[in-house]
C-alpha positions as CSV (number, residue, x, y, z in Angstrom):
1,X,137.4,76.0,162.5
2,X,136.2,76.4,165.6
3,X,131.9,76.3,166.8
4,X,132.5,79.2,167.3
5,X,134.0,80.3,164.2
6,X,131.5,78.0,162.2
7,X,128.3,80.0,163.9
8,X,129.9,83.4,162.4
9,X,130.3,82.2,159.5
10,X,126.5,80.5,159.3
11,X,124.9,84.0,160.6
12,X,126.9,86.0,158.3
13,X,125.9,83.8,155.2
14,X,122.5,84.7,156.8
15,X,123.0,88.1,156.0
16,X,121.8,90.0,152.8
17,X,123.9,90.4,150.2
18,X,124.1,94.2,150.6
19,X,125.6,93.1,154.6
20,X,127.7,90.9,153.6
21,X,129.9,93.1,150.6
22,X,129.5,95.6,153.6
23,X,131.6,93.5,155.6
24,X,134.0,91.9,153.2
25,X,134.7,95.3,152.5
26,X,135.5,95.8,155.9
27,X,137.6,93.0,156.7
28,X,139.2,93.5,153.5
29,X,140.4,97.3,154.7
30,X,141.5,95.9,157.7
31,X,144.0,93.6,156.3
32,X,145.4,96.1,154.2
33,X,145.7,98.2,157.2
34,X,147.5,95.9,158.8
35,X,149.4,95.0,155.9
36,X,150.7,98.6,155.5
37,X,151.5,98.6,159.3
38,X,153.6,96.1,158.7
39,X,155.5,97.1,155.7
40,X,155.9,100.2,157.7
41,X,157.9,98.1,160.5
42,X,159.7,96.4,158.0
43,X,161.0,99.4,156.3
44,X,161.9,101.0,159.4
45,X,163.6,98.1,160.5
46,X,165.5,98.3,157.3
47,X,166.5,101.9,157.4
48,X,167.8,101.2,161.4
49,X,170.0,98.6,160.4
50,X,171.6,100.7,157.3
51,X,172.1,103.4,159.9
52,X,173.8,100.6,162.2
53,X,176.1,99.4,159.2
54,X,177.2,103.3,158.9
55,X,175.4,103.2,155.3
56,X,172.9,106.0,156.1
57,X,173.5,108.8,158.9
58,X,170.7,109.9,161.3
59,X,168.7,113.3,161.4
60,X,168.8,115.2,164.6
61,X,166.0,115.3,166.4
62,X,166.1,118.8,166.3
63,X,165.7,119.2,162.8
64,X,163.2,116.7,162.5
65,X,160.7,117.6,164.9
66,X,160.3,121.3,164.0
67,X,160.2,120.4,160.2
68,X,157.0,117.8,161.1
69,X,155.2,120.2,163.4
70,X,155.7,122.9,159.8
71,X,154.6,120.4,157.6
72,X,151.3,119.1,159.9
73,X,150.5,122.9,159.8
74,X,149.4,123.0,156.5
């Protein structure tokens, strides 16, 4: 670790208990977030390569753009 890094972590210990689950929770919603962004890339990268292989066809842009802007409408 880092000074740095080892001064964060001294002034959060520091921190009442109520701040610190305040902040775990946090940083624990912002690893899932990333961890969903990623799953997100790796299914899409997936779903391109199938479409690549000729295993699964494509969706016009035209049909797919007016059906989202239906759906965010409700």
């Amino acid at each position: 670790m880092t000074t740095k890094e080892k001064t964060l972590v001294k002034n959060v210990l520091a921190l009442s208990r109520k701040s610190r689950v305040a902040l775990a929770k946090k940083l624990l919603r912002s690893l899932e977030q990333e961890q969903i962004i990623l799953e997100g890339a790796r299914i899409a990268e997936e779903r391109f390569e199938a479409y690549r292989r000729g295993e699964m066809k494509g969706i016009p842009a035209e049909e797919v753009f007016p059906a989202l802007r239906k759906k965010g409408k409700r």
